[in-house]
C-alpha positions, 0 to 999 in steps of 0.5 A: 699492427703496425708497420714496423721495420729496423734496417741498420747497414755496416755497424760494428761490434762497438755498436752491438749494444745500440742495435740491440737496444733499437730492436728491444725498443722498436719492437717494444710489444714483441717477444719472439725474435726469429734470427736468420742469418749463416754461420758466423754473421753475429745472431748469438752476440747479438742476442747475448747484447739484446739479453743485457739491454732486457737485463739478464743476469745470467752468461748467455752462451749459444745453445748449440747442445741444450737446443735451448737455454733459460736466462732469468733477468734482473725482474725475475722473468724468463728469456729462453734462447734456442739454437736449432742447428743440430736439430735433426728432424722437426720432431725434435721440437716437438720432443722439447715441447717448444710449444710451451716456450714459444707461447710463453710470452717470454722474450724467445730468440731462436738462431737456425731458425729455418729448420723449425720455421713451419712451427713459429708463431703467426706474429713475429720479429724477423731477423735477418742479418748478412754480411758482403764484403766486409758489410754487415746488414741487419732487416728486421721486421713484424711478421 
């Protein structure tokens, strides 16, 4: 495996779609992206822009009731999007039956990932993104 790694420093929203299209392509034999990151700091827009870069036709929205939603893309394949913020126990994820998401090989975005972090795959994309002071810092790496 190789050493990948993205850091990109003080982007804006103008430059979303661009950071989005460097994660899909620095990252190109992923498929599971695990965002880390307080509330309010952009996982969800970012992920809504990753989904246009890999083509998805669908409104991509936060799964904040559903836990998990299912956008289809432009090739007819599947990218589901998970939002473990209101996930009470780690119980939970196994009731949704994660398994067959997470081992899909699918794209997988995952936000609030924290609370689900003992279950995610042996190989990933790690996300994290902070803001101090107005400066919006995005890491991302293999694991």
């Amino acid at each position: 495996m190789d050493c990948q790694e993205v850091k990109i420093e003080n982007y804006s929203l103008v430059e979303l779609h661009e950071v989005a299209r460097n994660l899909i392509t620095t990252f190109k034999e992923e498929r599971f992206f695990a965002f880390f990151g307080k509330m309010g700091v952009g996982k969800t827009t970012l992920i809504k822009e990753m989904c246009d870069v890999l083509g998805v036709v669908d409104v991509v929205c936060s799964p904040t009731f559903a836990i998990v939603n299912e956008y289809s893309t432009v090739f007819d394949e599947s990218v589901f999007h998970f939002d473990f913020y209101r996930l009470k126990s780690i119980a939970e994820a196994y009731d949704i039956g994660y398994e067959e998401y997470f081992y899909s090989g699918c794209y997988c975005f995952t936000e609030w990932t924290e609370k689900v972090e003992e279950l995610l795959p042996e190989h990933y994309v790690r996300v994290d993104i902070e803001e101090h002071e107005g400066v919006r810092i995005l890491n991302a790496n293999v694991i």
